[in-house]
N, C-alpha and C positions, 0 to 999 in steps of 0.2 A: 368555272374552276377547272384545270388541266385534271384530267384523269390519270396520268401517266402513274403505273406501276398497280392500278387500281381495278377491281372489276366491276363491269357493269350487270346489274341483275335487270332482267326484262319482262314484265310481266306484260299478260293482252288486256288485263283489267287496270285495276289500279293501283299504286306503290302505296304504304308498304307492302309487301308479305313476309308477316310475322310465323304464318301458318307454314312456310318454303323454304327459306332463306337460312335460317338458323339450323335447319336438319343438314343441307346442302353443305354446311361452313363447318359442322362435325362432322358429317364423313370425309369434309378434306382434311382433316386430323390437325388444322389452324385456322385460324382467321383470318384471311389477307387482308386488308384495306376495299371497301367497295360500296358503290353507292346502288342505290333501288329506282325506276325508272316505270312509268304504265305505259302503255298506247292508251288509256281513255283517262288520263292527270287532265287536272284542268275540267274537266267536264264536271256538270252539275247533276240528281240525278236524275232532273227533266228532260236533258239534255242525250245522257245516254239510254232512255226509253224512248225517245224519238226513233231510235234506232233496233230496234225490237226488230228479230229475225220476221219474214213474211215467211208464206207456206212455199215459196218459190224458191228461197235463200239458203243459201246453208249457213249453219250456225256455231257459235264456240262457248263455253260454258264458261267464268270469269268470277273474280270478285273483285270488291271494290273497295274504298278505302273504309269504310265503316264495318266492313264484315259482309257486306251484303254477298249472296250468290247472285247473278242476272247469267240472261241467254241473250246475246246481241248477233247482231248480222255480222257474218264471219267478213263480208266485203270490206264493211266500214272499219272494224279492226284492225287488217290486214290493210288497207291504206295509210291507216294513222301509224300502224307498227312501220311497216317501210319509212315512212319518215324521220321516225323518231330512229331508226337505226342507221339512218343517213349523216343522222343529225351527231350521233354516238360515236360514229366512225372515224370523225373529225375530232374527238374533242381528245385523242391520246390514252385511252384504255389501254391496258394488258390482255381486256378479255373480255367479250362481249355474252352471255350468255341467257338467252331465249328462254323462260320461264314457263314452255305451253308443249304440248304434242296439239296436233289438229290445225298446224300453220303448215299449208305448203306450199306458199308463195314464196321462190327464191329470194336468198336476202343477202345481196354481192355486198362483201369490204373487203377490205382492206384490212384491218384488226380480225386477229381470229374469233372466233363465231362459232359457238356450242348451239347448233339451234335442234331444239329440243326435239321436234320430230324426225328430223333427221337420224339422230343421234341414237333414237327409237331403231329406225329403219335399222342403220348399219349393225345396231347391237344385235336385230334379231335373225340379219338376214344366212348369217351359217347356219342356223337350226332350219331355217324354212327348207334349204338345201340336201337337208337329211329327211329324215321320217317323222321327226318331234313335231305332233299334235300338240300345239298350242292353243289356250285358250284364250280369252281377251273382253277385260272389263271396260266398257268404256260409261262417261258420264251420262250422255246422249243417246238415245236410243236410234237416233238419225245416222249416226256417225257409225254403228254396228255396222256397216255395208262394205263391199267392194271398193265403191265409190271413193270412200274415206280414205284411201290412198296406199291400202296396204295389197290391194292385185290379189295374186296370186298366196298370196299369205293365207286370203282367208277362206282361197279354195283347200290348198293344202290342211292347212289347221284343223279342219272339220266341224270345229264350236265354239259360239264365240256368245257371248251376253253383255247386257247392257243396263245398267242402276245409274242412277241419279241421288240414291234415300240409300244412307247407311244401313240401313232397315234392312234393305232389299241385298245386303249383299250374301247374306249366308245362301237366300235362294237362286242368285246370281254366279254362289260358289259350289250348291250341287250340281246345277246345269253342265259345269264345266267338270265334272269330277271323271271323265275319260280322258279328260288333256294330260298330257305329260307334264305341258307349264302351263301355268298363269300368268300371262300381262297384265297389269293394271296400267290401264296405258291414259293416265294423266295427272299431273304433278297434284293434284290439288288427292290425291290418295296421300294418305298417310300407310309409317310403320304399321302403327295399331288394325290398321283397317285390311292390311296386308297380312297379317297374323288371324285376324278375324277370316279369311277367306282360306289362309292353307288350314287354320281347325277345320272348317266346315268342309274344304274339300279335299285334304288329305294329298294336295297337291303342294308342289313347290310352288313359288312365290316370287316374283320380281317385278317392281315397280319403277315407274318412269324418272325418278326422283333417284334410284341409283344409279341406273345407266346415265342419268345427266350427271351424277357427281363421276361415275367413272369415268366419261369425256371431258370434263372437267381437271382432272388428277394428270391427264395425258396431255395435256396443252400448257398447265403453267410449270411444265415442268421443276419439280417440286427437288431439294435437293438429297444426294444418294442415302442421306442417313432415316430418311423418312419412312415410317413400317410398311407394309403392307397392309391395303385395309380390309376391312372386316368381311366384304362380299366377296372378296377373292377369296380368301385365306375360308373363309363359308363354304363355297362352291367345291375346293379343292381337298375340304375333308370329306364331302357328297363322295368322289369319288374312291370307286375299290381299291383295294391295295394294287401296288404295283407286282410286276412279278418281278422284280429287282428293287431295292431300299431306293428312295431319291436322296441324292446329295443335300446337303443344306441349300446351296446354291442352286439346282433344279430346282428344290420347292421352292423357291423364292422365285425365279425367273417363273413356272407354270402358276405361281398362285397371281402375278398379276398380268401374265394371257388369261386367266378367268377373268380377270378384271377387265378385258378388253383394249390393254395397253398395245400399242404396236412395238415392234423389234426397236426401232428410232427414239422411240420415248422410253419404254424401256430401259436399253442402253443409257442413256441420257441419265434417268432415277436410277439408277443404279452403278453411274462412272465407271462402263463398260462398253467396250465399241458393240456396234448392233450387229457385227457378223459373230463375235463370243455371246451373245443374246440369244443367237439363231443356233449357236449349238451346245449350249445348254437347253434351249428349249426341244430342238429334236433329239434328245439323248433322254432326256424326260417322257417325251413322249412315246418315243421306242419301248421305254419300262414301260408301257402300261400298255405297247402292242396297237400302238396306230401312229402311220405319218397323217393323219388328217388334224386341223385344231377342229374344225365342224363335227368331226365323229367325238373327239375332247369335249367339248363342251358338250355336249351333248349327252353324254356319259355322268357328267358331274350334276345335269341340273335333272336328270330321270331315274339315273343308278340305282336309290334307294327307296326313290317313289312305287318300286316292284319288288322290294324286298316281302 
């Protein structure tokens, strides 16, 4: 059946995800049209234990269509993912969108492509450029390294933990209680579970499940009457007062640069060309006494964490 106007959700396990899907379609503040799609559909669960990580492998953490959690070999994944998004690219989607962090296998189309670790990367990389100590939960205890594809992040950052058992995350969230921020850096975190870690650590909070609906929000271009959502409009009350009132119009252009919109999409959401984008956004941030958006954001997601 033709995709056209429709999007596609991606998971590395198996479709549905009832657990993902539904939070992602409220923070776009509608429902579009879209269908659910796994790399391991079709498999049996003989089938995908065959393929169980080795001590050699690196590995990706999944669920399946019954609920199940499993740890598969990140290769075999990542083959059948490439496929299946080969496969996607052709059938006339709106929008392709990657259901995982911990995929770093390029994945070239043609239809645009929210792919989730990417999407990770670009969100966090003005903070890393600053002094923002970041912390970072991951599922996998393997994947806490260098290796795992964040560089230089995790030398910067200085602390980072790793839980698989909800159990484990309040001890997961004193560890990190010197970070400025928190990543939960994998879609299968929830809200709840995200609230559970800034009680425990008294730190701010951002999970991979927003930064994917905020790339998300920036690609289907949504039309100009639509609010602003709730992580921007969040983020931009974190922040100190101005030393000048902001317009109605500032707040609204700087609450969805929190949101990680670019000047083009922006524009676009709001039926305004992106060079009146560009200065309302710097006349905004002048009130508050920086041309940088990295030293901005930055301000908004630590500001109060030092009160």
């Amino acid at each position: 059946m033709s995709g056209a106007g429709r999007i596609a959700f991606i998971t590395i396990g198996q479709a549905p995800r009832p657990d993902i899907v539904p939070e992602l379609l409220e923070r776009l503040g509608e429902a579009p049209p879209h269908d659910e799609y796994g790399a391991l559909d079709g498999l049996d669960a003989q089938e995908v234990a065959a393929h169980a990580p080795t001590a050699a492998e690196g590995s990706l953490y999944t669920r399946l269509a019954d609920g199940r959690h499993i740890t598969v070999a990140a290769g075999f994944v990542e083959d059948r993912l490439r496929d299946l998004v080969a496969w996607l690219d052709g059938q006339g989607y709106a929008l392709l969108v990657l259901l995982s962090t911990g995929v770093y296998r390029p994945l070239p189309t043609a239809t645009p492509l929210v792919h989730g670790q990417r999407a990770v990367d670009a969100w966090i990389a003005a903070l890393v450029l600053g002094d923002c100590r970041i912390g970072v939960i991951y599922p996998l205890e393997a994947q806490a390294h260098p290796a795992a594809g964040f560089g230089t992040l995790m030398q910067n950052a200085e602390t980072a933990a790793a839980t698989g058992d909800v159990r484990r995350l309040d001890d997961a969230a004193a560890r990190l209680a010197a970070a400025d921020l928190i990543l939960m850096h994998s879609v299968g975190y929830t809200e709840a579970m995200a609230r559970q870690v800034a009680r425990a650590s008294g730190r701010p909070v951002v999970t991979a499940r927003r930064i994917i609906a905020g790339t998300m929000r920036g690609q289907l271009q949504p039309p100009p009457a639509r609010p602003v959502s709730s992580s921007g409009a969040e983020l931009l009350a974190r922040l100190p007062p101005p030393g000048e009132r902001l317009t109605p119009r500032e707040r609204d252009v700087l609450a969805h640069v929190l949101d990680g919109q670019s000047n083009k999409a922006l524009g676009r959401l709001l039926g305004i060309s992106h060079r009146t984008v560009e200065i309302h956004r710097a006349r905004a941030m002048a009130k508050f006494g920086t041309g940088s958006t990295t030293e901005l954001i930055r301000r908004a997601l630590i500001g109060r964490g030092q009160d």
